[in-house]
N, C-alpha and C positions, 0 to 999 in steps of 0.2 A: 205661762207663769202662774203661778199659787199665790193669792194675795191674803192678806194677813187681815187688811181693813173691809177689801170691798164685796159686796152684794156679791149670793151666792151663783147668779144667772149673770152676771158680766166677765165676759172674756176679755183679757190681757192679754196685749202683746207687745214686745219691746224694739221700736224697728230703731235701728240706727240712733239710741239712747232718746229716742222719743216713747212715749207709754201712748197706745188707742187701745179702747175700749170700747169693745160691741157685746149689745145686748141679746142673751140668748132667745129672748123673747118678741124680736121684733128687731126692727134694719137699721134701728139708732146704732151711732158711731162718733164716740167721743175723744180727738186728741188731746196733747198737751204737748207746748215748745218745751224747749230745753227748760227752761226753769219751773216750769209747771211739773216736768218731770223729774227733776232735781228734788222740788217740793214734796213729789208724791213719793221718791226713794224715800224721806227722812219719817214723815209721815206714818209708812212703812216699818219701819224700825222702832218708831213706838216711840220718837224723842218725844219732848217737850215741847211747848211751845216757843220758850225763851230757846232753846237748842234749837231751833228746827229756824225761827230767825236770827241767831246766829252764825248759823250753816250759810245761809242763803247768805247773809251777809259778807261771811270771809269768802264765799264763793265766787260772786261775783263784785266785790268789792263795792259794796254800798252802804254810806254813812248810818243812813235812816232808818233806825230801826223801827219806832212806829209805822212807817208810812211798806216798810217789808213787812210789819206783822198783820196791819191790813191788808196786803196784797195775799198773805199766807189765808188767812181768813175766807179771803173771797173767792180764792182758789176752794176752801173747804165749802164752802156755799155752793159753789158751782160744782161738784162734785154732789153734793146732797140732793140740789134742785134735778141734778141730771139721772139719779138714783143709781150712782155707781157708786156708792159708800152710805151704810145705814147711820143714822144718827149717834147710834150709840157707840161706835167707832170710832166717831172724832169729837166728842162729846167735851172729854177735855180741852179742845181746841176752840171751844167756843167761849165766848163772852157774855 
């Protein structure tokens, strides 16, 4: 898969609507559950942030939308720290 956001050395692969992530560079290997991978589709696509927790919310039917925009967030964190997405990628998404 071709990704839109992530670092040019990480390979994508979509198993059974989960997204992992292995670096060309070394044996790191990064999943994500269903809604990590839900996250990273919207992400993908270039929403918004307000879009991107609204998704996530009518998705899986969850009130809180602070407490899912932290979750989206830290999702983008953990994606940053693990250097499968450069900064300037998800730049809008941050706080």
């Amino acid at each position: 898969m071709k990704s839109k956001i992530c670092n040019e050395d990480i390979i994508i692969r979509e198993i059974h609507g989960q997204f992992v992530f292995m670096s060309k560079n070394n044996t790191d290997i990064c999943t994500l559950n269903d809604t990590g991978s839900f996250i990273f589709k919207q992400l993908e696509s270039q929403a918004s942030l307000d879009d991107v927790v609204n998704e996530v919310m009518s998705e899986f039917e969850i009130d809180d939308a602070a407490q899912v925009q932290k979750d989206v967030q830290n999702l983008i964190q953990s994606l940053l720290d693990n250097n499968i997405v450069p900064a300037q990628a998800v730049a809008s998404f941050q706080q």
